[in-house]
C-alpha positions in Angstrom: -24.2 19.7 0.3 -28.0 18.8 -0.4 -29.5 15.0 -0.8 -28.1 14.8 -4.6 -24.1 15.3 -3.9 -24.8 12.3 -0.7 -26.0 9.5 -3.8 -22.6 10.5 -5.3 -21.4 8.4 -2.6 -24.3 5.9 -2.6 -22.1 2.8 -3.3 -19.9 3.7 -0.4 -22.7 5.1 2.3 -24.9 1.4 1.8 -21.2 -0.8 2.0 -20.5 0.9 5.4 -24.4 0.3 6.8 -24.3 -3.1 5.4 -21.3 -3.8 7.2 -22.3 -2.6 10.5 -25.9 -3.8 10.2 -24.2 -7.6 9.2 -21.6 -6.8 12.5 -24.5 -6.2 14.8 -26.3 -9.3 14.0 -23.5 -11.2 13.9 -23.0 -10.0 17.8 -26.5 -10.7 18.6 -26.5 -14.4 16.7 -25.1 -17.7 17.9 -24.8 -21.0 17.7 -26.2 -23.0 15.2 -28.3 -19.7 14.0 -24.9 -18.2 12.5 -25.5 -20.5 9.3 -29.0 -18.0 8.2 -26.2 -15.4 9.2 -25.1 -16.1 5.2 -28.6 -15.6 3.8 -29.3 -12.9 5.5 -26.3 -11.3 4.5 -26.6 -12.4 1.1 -29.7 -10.8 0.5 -28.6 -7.5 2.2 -26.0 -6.9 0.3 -27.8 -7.7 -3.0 -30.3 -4.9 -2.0 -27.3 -2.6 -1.8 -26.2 -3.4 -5.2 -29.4 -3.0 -7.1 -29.8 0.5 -5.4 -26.1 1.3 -7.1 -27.3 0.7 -10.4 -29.8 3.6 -10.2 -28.4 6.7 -11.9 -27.1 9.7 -10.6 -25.6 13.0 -12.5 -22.6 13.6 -12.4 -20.2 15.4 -9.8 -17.4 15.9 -7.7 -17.5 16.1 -3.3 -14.7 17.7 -1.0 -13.2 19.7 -3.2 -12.2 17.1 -5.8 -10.9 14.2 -3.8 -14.2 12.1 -4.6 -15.8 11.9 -8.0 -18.2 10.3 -9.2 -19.6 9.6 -12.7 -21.0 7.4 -15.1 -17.4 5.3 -15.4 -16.9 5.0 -12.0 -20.4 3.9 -11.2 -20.2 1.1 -13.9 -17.1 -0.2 -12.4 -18.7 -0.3 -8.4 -21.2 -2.2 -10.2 -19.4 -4.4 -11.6 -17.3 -5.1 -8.9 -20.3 -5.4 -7.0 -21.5 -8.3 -9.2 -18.3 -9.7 -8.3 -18.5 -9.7 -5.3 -22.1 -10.6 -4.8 -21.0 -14.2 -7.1 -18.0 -14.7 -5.0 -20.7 -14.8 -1.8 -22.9 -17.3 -3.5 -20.0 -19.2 -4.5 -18.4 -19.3 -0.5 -21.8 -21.0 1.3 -20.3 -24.6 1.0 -17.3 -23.2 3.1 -19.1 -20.7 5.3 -21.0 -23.8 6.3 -18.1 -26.2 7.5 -17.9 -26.2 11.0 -14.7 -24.8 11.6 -16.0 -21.9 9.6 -19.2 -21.3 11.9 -18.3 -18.6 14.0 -16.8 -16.4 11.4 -19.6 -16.2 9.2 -20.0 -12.7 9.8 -16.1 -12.0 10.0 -16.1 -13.1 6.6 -18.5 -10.6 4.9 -17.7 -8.0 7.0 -14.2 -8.3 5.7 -15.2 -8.5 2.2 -16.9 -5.5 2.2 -14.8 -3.3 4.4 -12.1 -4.1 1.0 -14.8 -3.9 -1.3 -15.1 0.0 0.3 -11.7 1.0 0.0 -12.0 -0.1 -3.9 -15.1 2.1 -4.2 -13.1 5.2 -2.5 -9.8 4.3 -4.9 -12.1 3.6 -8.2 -13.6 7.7 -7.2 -10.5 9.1 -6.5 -9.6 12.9 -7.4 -6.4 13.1 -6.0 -3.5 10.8 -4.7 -4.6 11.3 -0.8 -8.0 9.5 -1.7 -6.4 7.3 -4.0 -3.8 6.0 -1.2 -6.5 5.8 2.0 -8.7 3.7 -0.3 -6.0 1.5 -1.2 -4.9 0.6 2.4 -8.6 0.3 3.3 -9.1 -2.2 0.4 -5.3 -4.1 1.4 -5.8 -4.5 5.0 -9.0 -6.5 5.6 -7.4 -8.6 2.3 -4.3 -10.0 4.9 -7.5 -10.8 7.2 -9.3 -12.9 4.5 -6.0 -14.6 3.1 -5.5 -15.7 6.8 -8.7 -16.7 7.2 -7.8 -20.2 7.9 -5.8 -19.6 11.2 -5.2 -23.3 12.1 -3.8 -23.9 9.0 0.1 -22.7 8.8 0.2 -22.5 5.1 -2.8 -20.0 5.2 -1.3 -17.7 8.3 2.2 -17.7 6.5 0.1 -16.5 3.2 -1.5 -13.7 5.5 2.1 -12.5 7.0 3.5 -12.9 3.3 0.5 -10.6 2.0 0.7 -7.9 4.8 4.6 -7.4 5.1 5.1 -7.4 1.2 1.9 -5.3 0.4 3.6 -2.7 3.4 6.7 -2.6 1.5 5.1 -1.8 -1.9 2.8 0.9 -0.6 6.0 2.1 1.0 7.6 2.3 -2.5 4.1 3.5 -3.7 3.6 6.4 -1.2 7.4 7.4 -2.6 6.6 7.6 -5.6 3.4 10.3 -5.1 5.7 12.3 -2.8 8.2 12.8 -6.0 4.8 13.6 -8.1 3.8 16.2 -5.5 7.2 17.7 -5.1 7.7 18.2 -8.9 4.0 19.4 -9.1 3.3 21.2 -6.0 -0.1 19.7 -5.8 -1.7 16.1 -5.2 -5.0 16.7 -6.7 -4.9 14.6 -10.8 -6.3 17.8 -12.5 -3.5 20.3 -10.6 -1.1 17.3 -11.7 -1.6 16.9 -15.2 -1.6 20.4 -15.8 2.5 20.8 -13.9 3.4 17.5 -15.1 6.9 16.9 -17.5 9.3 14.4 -18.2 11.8 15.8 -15.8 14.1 13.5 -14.1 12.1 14.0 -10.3 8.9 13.1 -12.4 10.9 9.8 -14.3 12.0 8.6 -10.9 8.2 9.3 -9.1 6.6 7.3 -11.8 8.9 4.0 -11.6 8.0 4.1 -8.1 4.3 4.4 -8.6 4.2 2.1 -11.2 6.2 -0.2 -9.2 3.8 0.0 -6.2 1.1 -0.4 -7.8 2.5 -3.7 -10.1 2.5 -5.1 -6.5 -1.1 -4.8 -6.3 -2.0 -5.9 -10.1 0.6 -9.1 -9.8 2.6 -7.5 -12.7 6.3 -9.3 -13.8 8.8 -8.5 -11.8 6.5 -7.7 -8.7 4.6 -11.1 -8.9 6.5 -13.4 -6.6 4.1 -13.7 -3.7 1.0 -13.7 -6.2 1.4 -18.1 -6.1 2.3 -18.2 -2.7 -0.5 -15.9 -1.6 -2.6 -17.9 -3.4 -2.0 -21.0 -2.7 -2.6 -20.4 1.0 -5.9 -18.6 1.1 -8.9 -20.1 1.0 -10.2 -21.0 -2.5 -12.9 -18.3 -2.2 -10.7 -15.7 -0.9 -8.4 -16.4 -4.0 -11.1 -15.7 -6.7 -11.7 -12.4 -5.0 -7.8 -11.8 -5.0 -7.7 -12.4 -8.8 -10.9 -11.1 -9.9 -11.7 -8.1 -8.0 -8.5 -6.9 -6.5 -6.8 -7.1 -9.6 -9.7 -5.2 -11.6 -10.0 -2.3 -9.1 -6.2 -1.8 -9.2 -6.0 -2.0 -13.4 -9.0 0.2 -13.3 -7.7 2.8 -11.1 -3.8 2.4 -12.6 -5.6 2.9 -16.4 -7.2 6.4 -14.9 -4.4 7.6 -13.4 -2.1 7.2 -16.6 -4.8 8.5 -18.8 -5.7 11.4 -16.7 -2.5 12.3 -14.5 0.3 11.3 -17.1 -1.2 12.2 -20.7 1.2 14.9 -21.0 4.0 12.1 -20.7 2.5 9.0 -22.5 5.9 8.4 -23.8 7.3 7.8 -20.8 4.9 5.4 -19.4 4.1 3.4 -23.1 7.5 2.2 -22.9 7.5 1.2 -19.4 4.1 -0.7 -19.9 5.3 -2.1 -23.1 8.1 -3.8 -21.4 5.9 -4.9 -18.3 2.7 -6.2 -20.6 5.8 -8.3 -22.1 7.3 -10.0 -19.2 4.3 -10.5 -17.5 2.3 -12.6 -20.4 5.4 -14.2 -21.1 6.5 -15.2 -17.8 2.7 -16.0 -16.5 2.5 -18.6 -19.2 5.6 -20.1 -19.0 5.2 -20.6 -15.0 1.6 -21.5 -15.3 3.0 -24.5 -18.1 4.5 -26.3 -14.9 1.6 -26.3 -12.6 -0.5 -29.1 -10.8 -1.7 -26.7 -8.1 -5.3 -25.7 -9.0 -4.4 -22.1 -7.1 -1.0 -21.7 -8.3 -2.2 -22.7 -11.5 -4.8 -20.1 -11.4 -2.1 -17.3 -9.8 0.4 -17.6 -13.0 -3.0 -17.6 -15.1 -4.6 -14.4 -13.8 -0.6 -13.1 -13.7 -0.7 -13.6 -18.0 -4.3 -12.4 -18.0 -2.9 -8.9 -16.2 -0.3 -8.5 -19.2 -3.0 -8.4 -21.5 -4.9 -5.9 -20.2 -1.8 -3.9 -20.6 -2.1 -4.1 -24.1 -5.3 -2.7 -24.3 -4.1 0.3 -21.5 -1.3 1.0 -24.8 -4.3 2.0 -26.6 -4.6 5.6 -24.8 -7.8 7.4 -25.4 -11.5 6.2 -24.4 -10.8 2.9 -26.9 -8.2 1.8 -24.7 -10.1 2.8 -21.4 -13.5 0.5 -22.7 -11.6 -2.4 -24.2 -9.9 -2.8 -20.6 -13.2 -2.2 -18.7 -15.0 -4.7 -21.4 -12.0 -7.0 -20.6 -12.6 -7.1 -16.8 -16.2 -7.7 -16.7 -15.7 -10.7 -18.7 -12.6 -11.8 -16.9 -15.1 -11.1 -13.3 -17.5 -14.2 -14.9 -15.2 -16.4 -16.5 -12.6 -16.2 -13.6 -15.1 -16.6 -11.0 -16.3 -19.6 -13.0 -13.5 -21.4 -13.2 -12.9 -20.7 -9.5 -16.7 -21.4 -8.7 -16.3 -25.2 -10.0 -12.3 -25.5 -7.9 -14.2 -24.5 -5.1 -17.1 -26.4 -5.4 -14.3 -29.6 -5.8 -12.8 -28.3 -2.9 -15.3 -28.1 -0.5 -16.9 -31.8 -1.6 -13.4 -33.8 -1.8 -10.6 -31.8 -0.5 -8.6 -31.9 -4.1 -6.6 -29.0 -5.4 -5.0 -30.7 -8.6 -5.2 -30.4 -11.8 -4.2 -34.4 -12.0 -6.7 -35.2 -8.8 -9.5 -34.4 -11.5 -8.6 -36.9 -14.0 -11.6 -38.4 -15.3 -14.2 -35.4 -13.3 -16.3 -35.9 -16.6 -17.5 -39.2 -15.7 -18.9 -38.6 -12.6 -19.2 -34.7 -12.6 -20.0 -33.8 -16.3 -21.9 -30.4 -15.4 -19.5 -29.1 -13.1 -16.6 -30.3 -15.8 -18.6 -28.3 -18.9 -18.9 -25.0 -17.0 -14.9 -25.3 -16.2 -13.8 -25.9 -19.6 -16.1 -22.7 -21.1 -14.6 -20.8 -18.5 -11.4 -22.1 -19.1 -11.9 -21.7 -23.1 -13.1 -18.0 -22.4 -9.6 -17.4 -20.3 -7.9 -18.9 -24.1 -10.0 -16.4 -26.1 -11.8 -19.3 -27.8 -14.9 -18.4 -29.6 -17.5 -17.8 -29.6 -17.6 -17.4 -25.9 -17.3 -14.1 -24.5 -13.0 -14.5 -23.5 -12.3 -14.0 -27.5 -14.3 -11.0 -27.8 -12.5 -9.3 -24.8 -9.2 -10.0 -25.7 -9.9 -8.9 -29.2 -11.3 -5.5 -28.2 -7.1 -5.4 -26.2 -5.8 -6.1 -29.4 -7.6 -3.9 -31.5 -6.6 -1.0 -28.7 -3.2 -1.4 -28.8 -3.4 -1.8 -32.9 -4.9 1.6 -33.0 -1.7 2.8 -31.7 0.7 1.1 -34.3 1.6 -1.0 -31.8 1.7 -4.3 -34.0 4.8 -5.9 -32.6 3.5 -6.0 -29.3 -0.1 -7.8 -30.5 2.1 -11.0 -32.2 3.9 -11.5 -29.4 -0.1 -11.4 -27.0 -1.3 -13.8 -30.0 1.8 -16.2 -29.3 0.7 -15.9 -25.6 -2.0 -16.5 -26.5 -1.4 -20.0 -27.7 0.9 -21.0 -25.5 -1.8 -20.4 -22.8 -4.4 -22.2 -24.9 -2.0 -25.3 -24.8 -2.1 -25.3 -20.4 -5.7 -24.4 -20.2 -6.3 -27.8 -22.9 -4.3 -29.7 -19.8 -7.1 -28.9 -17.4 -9.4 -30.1 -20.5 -8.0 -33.1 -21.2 -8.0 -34.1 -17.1 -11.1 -33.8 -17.2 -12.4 -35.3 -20.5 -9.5 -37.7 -21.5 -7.3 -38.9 -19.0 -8.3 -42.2 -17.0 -8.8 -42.6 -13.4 -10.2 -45.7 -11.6 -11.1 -43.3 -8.7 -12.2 -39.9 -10.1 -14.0 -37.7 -7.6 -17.5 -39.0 -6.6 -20.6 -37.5 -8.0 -21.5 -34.6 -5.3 -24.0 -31.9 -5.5 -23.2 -28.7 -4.9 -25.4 -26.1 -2.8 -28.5 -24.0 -4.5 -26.0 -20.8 -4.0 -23.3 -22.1 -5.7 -25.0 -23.7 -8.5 -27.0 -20.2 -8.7 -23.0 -18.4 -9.3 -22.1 -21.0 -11.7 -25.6 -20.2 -14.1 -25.0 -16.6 -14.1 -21.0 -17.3 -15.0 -22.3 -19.2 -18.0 -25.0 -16.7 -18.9 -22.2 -13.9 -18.7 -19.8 -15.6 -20.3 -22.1 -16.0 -23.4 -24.3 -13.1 -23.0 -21.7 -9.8 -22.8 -19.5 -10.9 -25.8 -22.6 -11.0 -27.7 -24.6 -8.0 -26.5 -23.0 -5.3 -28.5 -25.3 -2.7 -26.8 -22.3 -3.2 -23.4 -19.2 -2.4 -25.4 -21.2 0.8 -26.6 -22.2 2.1 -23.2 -19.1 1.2 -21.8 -17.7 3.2 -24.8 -19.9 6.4 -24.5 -19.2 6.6 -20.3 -15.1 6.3 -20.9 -15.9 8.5 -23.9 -16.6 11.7 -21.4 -13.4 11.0 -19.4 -11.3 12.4 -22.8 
């Protein structure tokens, strides 16, 4: 193994040192010091991600259980970016002073997830696949729970950790069916044993079950709100942005890789989940005052549609659903960016407590309703293109039926995003929130939200690359 085959694993070699490096500060750092803890860490880990965008052939390590290639390097980035904006955005509640002395807790956390995405996202066989999954789910239960003195946010961490056991229980089922029928755990060995035999049928609604856990999928959504709802506002934008993107990400491999040689078993199970999970997301998200819960049933719709672009099959369907989730990583993380700026100034987590936010807030109030617009698929903002690129997926397939019922989604989202709106902009309050301004770091996530959420659906030159990398996947 010379120098080359070790940058393969680049993205998962500089997570683990900035982790221990942030871990050995933090030991060495006290008092009212802990607060440059954030900087410092910020800054570190930025270095890490700009060394991840630097290119690397192509290639495979131990045998085939980690790969690595131009798809699955795009992705780390991206969630990198993620993650990186979801660090900016947290400063305002690092710095409380119940928060003090887990600054470092924090990050460390964060990144210890962010790892076991990166070891999923490369995955060559179910073993990998499975080790980074637990990697990424444990340290989540940590971060939900974040707030210990608060119940709500301990009984969100025991909700996470006991249901998230039971569906990689169901999920770790489900591959031991695969491997029996296949003899083998490796995707390649797989997809080349795999048929529609009834040990196969039953391994697959396991998997698929599992792993609708982890994407907040209809009917394996119930503790998304809950979950949610507890955490702390920043720990629920990573939930719903980058959780949620690894898992589509990896779930769109597998079933383009592992299970070609069946599509038509799995089309009609997706067909019926991308279904019932826009359909029910909206209708839930309708009744909503709950910024968070609002937010859950949201990101719950916005999962349905990205399996209508995974109906696509082939490298269209593998770009529109990566195109999809780097927009949905900016205009998510916006929207979140400006709750939990609110948050952190005023303590409110309504959608009625920010009635009249225009008046005294009108920035912060703008860069929520273009994020919120983007969520609608409004144009021209970047939202519309990325649920257009879905559509036209799924349409290469025939499947035409399935895009009227997303459009009428579609609209009935539109109508509960417009409520947020219209709090905002319309309705009356003779004591909105106070004027408050937010920290440089946070202001600094909320600009490069905008720019993304304008730039990427108007830089054609990103749907292209993203289409020639998925292109050498098929």
């Amino acid at each position: 193994m010379d120098f080359r085959y070790i940058l393969l694993m680049r993205h998962e070699i500089l997570l683990l040192v900035v982790a221990l490096i942030i871990l050995m500060v933090d030991l060495f750092t006290s008092g009212e010091k802990k607060t440059y803890l954030i900087k410092f860490s910020l800054v570190l880990f930025a270095l890490s991600m700009l060394i991840g965008f630097l290119p690397v052939k192509p290639g495979v390590l131990f045998g085939g259980a980690f790969q690595g290639n131009a798809l699955t390097d795009l992705f780390k980035d991206i969630l990198n970016m993620a993650v990186l904006i979801v660090f900016l955005q947290s400063d305002g509640y690092l710095k409380k002073a119940e928060n003090a002395e887990k600054i470092g807790e924090f990050f460390v956390l964060i990144i210890l997830t962010l790892l076991g995405m990166d070891f999923m996202v490369s995955s060559g066989d179910f073993l990998t696949f499975f080790v980074g999954l637990e990697t990424a789910s444990i340290p989540i239960a940590g971060l939900v729970a974040f707030d210990r003195y608060k119940s709500r946010s301990a009984e969100a961490g025991v909700k996470l950790i006991l249901l998230s056991a039971i569906s990689s229980g169901v999920l770790l089922f489900g591959i031991s069916l695969i491997y029996g029928a296949t003899g083998s755990i490796y995707f390649s060995d797989v997809a080349k044993n795999i048929t529609a035999s009834p040990l196969i049928i039953l391994g697959f609604i396991f998997f698929v079950s599992g792993m609708g856990f982890k994407i907040s999928l209809v009917p394996f959504h119930l503790w998304t709100a809950d979950v949610y709802e507890g955490a702390p506002m920043n720990v629920t934008a990573y939930l719903s942005v980058v959780s949620k993107g690894a898992a589509a990400f990896i779930l769109t491999i597998i079933l383009y890789k592992v299970f070609k040689n069946v599509t038509e078993l799995w089309e009609t199970a997706l067909y019926a989940l991308a279904v019932l999970t826009m359909t029910v997301g909206n209708l839930f998200a309708l009744r909503q005052d709950n910024i968070k819960r609002f937010m859950a049933f949201s990101s719950i719709a916005q999962a349905g549609f990205i399996l209508v672009g995974i109906m696509g099959t082939g490298s269209l369907g593998m770009t529109s659903v990566v195109y999809f989730i780097l927009i949905y990583v900016f205009t998510n993380l916006g929207a979140f960016g400006v709750a939990s700026a609110i948050s952190n100034a005023s303590g409110v987590e309504t959608i009625s407590g920010y009635n009249g936010l225009y008046s005294t807030n009108p920035k912060l109030s703008l860069v929520m309703m273009l994020a919120l617009f983007s969520l609608a698929g409004i144009p021209p903002i970047a939202g519309f293109f990325g649920k257009f690129f879905l559509f036209t997926s799924a349409g290469s397939k025939g499947y035409f039926i399935l895009i009227l019922i997303a459009v009428l989604n579609a609209t009935v989202s539109l109508y509960y995003y417009l409520m947020v709106v219209k709090a905002m902009f319309i309705n009356k309050n003779n004591h909105p929130i106070p004027y408050f301004r937010s920290s440089n770091f946070m202001r600094l996530s909320l600009l490069l939200c905008v720019v993304g959420m304008f730039f990427i659906g108007f830089a054609g030159d990103i749907f292209e690359y993203i289409m020639s990398v998925s292109h050498l996947l098929f």
